[in-house]
C-alpha positions in Angstrom: -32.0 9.7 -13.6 -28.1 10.3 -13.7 -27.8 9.4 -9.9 -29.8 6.0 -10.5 -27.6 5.3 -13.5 -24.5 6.5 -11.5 -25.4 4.4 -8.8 -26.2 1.4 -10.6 -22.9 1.7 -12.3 -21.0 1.6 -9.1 -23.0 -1.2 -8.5 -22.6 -3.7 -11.7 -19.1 -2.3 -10.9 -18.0 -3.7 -7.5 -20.4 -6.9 -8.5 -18.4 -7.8 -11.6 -15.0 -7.3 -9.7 -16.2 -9.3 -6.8 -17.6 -12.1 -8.2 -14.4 -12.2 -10.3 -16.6 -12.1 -13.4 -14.4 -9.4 -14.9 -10.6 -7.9 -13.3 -10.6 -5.1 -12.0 -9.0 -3.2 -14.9 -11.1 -4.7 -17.6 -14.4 -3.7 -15.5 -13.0 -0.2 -15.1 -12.0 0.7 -18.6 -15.6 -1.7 -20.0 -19.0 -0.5 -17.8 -18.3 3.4 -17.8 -18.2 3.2 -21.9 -21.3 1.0 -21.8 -23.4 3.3 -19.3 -22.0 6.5 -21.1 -23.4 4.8 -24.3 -26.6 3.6 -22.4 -27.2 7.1 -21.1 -27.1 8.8 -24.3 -23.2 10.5 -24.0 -21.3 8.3 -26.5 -20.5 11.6 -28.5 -18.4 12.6 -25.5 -16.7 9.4 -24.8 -13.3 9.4 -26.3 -12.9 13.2 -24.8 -14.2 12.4 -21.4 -11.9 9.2 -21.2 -8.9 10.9 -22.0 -9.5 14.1 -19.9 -9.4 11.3 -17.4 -6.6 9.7 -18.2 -4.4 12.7 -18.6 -5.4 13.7 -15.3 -3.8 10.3 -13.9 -0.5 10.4 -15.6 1.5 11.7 -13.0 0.6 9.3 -10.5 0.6 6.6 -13.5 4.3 7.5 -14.0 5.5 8.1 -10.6 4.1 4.5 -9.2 5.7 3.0 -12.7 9.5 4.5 -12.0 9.3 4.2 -7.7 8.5 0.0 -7.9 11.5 0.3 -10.9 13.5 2.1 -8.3 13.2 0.0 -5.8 13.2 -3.2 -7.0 16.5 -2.3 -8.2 17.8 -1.2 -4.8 16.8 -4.6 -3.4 18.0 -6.3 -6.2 21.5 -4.3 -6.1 21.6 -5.2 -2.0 20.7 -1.7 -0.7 19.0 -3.6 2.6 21.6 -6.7 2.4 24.0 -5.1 5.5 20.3 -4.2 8.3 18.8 -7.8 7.1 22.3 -9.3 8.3 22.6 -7.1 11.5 19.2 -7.6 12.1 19.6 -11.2 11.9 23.3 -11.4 14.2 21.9 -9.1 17.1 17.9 -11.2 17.2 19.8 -14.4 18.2 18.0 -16.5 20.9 16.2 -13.7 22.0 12.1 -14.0 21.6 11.9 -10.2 22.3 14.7 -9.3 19.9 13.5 -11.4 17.2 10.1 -10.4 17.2 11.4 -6.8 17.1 13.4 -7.6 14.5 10.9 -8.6 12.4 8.8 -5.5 12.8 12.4 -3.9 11.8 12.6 -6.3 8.6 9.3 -5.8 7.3 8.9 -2.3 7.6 12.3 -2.0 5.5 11.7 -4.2 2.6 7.8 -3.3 2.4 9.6 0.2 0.8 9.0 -1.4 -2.4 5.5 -1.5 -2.0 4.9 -5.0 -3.0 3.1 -7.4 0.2 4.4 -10.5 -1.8 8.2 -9.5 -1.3 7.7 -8.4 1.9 6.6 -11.5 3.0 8.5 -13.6 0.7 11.6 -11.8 2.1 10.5 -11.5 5.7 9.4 -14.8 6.4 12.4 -17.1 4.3 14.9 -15.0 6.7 12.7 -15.2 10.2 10.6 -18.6 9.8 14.2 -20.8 10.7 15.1 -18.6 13.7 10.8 -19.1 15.3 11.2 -22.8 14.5 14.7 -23.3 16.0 13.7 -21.5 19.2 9.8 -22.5 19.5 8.4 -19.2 18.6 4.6 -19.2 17.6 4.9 -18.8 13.6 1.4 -17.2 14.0 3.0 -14.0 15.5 6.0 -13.8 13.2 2.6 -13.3 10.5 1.2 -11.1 12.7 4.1 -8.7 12.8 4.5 -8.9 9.4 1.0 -8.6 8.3 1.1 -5.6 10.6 4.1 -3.8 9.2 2.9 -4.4 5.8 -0.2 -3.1 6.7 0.9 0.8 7.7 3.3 0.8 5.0 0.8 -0.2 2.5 0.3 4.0 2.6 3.2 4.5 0.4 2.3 6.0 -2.6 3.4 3.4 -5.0 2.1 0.8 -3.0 -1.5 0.9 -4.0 -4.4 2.3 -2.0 -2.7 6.0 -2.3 -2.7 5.9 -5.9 -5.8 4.9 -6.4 -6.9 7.6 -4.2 -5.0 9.8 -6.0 -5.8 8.9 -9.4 -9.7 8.5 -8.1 -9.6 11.8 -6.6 -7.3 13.6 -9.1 -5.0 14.7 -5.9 -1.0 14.8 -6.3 1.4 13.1 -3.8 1.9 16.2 -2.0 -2.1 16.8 -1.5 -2.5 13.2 -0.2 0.5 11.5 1.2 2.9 13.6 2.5 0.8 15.2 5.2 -0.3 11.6 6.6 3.5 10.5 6.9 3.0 11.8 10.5 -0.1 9.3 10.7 2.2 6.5 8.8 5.0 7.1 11.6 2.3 6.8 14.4 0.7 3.7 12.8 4.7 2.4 12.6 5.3 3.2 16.3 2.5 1.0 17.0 3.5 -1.8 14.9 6.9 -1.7 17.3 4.9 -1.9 20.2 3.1 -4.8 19.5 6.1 -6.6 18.5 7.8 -5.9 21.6 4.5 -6.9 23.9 4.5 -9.8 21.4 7.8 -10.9 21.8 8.1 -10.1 25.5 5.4 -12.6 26.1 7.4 -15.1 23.8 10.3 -14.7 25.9 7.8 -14.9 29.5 7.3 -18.3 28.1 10.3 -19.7 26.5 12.5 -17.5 28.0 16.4 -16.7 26.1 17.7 -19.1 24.0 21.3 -19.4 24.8 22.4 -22.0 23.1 20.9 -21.3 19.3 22.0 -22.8 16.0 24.7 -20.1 14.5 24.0 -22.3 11.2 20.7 -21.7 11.4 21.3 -17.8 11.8 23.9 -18.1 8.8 21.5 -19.7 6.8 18.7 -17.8 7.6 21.3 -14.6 6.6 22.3 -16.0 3.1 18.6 -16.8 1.8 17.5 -12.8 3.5 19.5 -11.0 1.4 20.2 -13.2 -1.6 23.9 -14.4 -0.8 25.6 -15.2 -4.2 23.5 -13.3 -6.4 25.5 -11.9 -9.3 23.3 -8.7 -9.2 24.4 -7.7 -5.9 26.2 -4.2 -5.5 28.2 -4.7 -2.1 30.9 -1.5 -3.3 28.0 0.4 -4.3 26.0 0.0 -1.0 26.9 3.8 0.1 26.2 5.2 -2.9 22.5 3.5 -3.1 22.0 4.8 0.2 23.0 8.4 -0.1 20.9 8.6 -3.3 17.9 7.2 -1.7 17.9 9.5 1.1 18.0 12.4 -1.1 15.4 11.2 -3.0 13.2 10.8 -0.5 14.7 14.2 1.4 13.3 15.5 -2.7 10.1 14.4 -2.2 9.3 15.5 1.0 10.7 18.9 0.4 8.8 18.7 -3.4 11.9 19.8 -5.1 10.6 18.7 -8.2 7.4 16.5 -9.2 7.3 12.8 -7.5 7.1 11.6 -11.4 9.9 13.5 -12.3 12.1 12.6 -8.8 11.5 8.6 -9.5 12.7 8.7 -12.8 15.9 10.4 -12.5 16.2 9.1 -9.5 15.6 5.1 -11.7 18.0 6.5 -14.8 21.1 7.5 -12.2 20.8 4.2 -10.1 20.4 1.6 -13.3 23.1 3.6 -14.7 25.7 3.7 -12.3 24.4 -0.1 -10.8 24.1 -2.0 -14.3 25.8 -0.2 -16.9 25.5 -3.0 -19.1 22.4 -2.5 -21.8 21.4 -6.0 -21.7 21.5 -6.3 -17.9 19.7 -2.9 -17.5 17.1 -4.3 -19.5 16.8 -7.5 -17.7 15.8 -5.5 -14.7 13.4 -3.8 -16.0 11.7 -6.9 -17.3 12.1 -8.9 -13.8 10.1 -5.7 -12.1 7.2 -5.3 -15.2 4.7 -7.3 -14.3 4.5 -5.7 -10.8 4.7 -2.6 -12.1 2.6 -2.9 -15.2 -0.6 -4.3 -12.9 -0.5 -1.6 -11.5 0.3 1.3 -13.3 -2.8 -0.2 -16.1 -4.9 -0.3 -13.3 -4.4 3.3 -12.9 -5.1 4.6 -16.4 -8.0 2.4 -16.6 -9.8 4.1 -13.4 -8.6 7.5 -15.3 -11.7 6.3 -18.1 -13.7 5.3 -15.2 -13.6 8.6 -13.2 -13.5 10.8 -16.7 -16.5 9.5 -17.6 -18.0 9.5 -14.3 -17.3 13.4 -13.9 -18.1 14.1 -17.5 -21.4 12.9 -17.6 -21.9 14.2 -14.4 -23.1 11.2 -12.9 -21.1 11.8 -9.7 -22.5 15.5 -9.4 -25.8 13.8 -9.0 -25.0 11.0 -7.0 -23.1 13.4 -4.5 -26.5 15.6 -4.4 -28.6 12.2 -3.6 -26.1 11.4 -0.7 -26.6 14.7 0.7 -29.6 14.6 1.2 -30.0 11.7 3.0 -27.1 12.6 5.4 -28.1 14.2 8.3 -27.0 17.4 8.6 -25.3 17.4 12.1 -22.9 14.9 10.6 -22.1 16.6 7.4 -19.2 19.0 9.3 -17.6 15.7 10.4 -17.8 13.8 6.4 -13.8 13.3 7.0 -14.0 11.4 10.4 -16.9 9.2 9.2 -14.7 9.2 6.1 -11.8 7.2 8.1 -13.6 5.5 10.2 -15.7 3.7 7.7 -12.4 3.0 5.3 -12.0 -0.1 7.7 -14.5 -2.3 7.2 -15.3 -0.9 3.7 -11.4 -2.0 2.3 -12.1 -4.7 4.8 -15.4 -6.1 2.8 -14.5 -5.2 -0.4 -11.4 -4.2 -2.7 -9.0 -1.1 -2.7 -10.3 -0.9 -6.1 -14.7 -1.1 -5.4 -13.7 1.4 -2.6 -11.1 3.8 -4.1 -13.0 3.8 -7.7 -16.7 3.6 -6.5 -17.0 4.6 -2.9 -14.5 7.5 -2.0 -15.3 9.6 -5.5 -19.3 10.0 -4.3 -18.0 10.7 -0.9 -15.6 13.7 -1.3 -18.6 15.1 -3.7 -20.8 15.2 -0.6 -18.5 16.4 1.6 -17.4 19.5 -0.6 -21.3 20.3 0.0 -20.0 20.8 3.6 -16.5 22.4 3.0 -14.4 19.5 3.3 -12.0 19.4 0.8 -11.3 16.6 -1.6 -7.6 16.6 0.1 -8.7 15.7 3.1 -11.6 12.8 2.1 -8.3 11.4 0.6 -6.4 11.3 3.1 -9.0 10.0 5.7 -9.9 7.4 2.9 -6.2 6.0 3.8 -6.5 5.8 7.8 -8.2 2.7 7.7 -5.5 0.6 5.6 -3.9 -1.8 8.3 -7.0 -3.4 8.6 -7.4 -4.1 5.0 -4.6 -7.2 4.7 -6.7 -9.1 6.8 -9.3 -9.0 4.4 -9.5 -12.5 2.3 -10.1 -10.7 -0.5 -6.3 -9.6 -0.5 -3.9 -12.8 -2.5 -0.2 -12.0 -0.5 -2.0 -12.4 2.6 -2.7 -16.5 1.8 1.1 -16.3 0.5 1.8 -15.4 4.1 -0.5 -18.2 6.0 0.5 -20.5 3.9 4.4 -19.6 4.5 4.1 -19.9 7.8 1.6 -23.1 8.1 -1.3 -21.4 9.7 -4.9 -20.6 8.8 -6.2 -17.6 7.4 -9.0 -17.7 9.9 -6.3 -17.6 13.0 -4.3 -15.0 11.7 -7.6 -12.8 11.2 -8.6 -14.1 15.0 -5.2 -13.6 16.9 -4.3 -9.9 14.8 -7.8 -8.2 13.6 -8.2 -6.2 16.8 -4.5 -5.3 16.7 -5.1 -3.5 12.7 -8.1 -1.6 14.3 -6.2 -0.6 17.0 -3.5 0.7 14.3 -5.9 2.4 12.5 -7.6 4.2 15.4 -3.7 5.0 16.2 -3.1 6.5 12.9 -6.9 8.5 12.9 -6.2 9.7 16.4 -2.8 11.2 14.8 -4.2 12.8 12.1 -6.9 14.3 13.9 -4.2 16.2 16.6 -1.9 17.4 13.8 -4.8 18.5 11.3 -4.3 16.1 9.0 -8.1 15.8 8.9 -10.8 18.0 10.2 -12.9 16.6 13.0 
């Protein structure tokens, strides 16, 4: 009975978000109270819920302070001086350019937000394809693609919801991929350069290009004119983001902890006026606060879920119905099936209904929840193509092309990335085969 009720609430779940009846966070926070109450637990509500949501306050609070952080760094012109050298050594060049878009998305897709990325990515590129005859189909591509391996970062979505879902910390779940990320990124580069090699094959070097166009397509990149630029601080910026990145790897102190220093030092040294300071912090809260709600909601939703123990008996149900020559290789089957499934449905139908039930089965096999987790994330490059994803019809319509095109000319590329990344993980012992 708990596994039917568990199962049906995954169910009424993904329906509700999918059909856009109810949002995502609204749905998460709504249907566990009203099965808990249905099921006869509502004297164990309010505890279950907030065992939840305590247990998703550190990733809550680090995704909160690193979109704070880094929306300040773009805002105080940390990128400013690669956009602009990106932008003088691409010139004519359809190999460089393409290149240098890889280069361009990659960089500002730190922040973790697809909109900006493209926003940023395409208002800088877009003149230099038109002037020189470039497809604006593969200057989409490239960016989609970027976007798509960096969508990883923990403050970018998918790895906290994993995180949250699975009650992992970012040193359980994303560090140890970063060698997956950097494969996934390699490949991203190689596309661009087949990409823009065949470009150049058929327009060939554009020697005698607009340096208007370049200069304009400089000033809108990186904001020229903006009071909130930083220019004298530039070094600064950089030297504190390196070592707080250099902290998190090395886990000097808690990712929650490291982001909101690392937020206090650079508002205060950046914009040491009050007022401005809190400007900036209202400019970056509705990114920030969309997500970060989302992720106390799904603490309710997974408290409740393990409370009751719905998802003991759900995981119990799954196992036996696997067969048992592929329950040793749950976290293969775990990445390969993250494609399509992100692909079909959202981060948050996946991350919040699927991947909990998943890494209960496997544990029957000796698969840790760490390593679900991390296979959960293999499959994400593929998952921007999906037209259940908003910044992806930013980026179409940015460009001028059709969603279906973009899916057509760059889907098998995305699967490619992913296999790239799983292939990775696999060699290193990210996850067990």
């Amino acid at each position: 009975m708990l596994a039917f009720m568990g199962f049906l609430m995954i169910i009424v779940f993904m329906f509700l978000i999918m059909t856009k009846r109810l949002s995502a966070m609204i749905a998460l926070m709504l249907v566990p109270i009203i099965f808990a109450v249905i099921g006869g637990f509502w004297k164990g509500i309010g505890k279950m819920a907030i065992d939840g949501v305590t247990s998703v306050a550190p990733t809550g609070i680090m995704i909160l302070f690193a979109i704070l952080y880094f929306g300040l760094m773009i805002d105080a012109g940390l990128f400013d001086p690669v956009i602009s050298q990106i932008l003088k050594l691409v010139k004519g060049d359809p190999l460089k350019i393409a290149i240098g878009t890889a280069v361009l998305a990659v960089l500002v897709s730190l922040d973790g937000d697809g909109t900006t990325t493209y926003m940023i990515t395409i208002s800088a590129m877009l003149p230099l394809y038109q002037r020189i005859g470039m497809k604006p189909l593969v200057l989409a591509g490239i960016a989609v693609s970027g976007s798509g391996v960096m969508n990883l970062l923990p403050w970018g979505g998918p790895t906290a919801r994993a995180m949250s879902a699975l009650g992992l910390e970012t040193s359980d779940l994303f560090t140890p991929v970063i060698p997956s990320m950097i494969g996934g990124l390699l490949f991203v580069f190689l596309l661009a350069f087949y990409l823009g090699r065949k470009e150049r094959k058929r327009l060939g070097i554009i020697s005698s290009e607009n340096e208007a166009i370049l200069e304009q397509a400089a000033a809108v990149a990186v904001g020229e004119g903006n009071e909130l630029k930083r220019p004298k601080l530039i070094w600064f910026n950089g030297l504190l983001t390196i070592a707080l990145l250099v902290g998190l790897i090395m886990e000097v102190l808690p990712t929650a902890v490291l982001f909101m220093l690392g937020f206090a030092i650079a508002a205060m040294v950046n914009y040491p006026n009050m007022d401005v300071q809190k400007e900036r912090v209202a400019a970056y809260a509705g990114n920030a606060m969309s997500v970060v709600g989302m992720i106390f909601a799904a603490g309710i939703f997974t408290g409740i879920l393990s409370g009751t123990k719905m998802v003991d008996a759900m995981a119990n149900t799954l196992i036996t119905h696997v067969p048992a020559a592929w329950g040793p290789h749950f976290a293969v089957i775990t990445a390969v099936i993250s494609a399509p499934f992100t692909f079909f449905m959202s981060n948050d139908a996946f991350y919040y209904g699927v991947l909990p039930l998943v890494a209960k089965a496997a544990a029957a096999y000796g698969i840790s929840a760490e390593a679900i987790g991390r296979a959960s994330l293999l499959g994400l490059p593929v998952h921007l193509l999906s037209p259940l994803v908003p910044s992806t019809y930013l980026l179409v319509g940015m460009v001028g092309a059709e969603f279906g095109d973009l899916q057509r000319a760059f889907l098998k590329w995305a699967c490619v990335s992913a296999l790239v990344m799983i292939i990775v993980a696999l060699v290193i012992g990210v996850i067990p085969f």
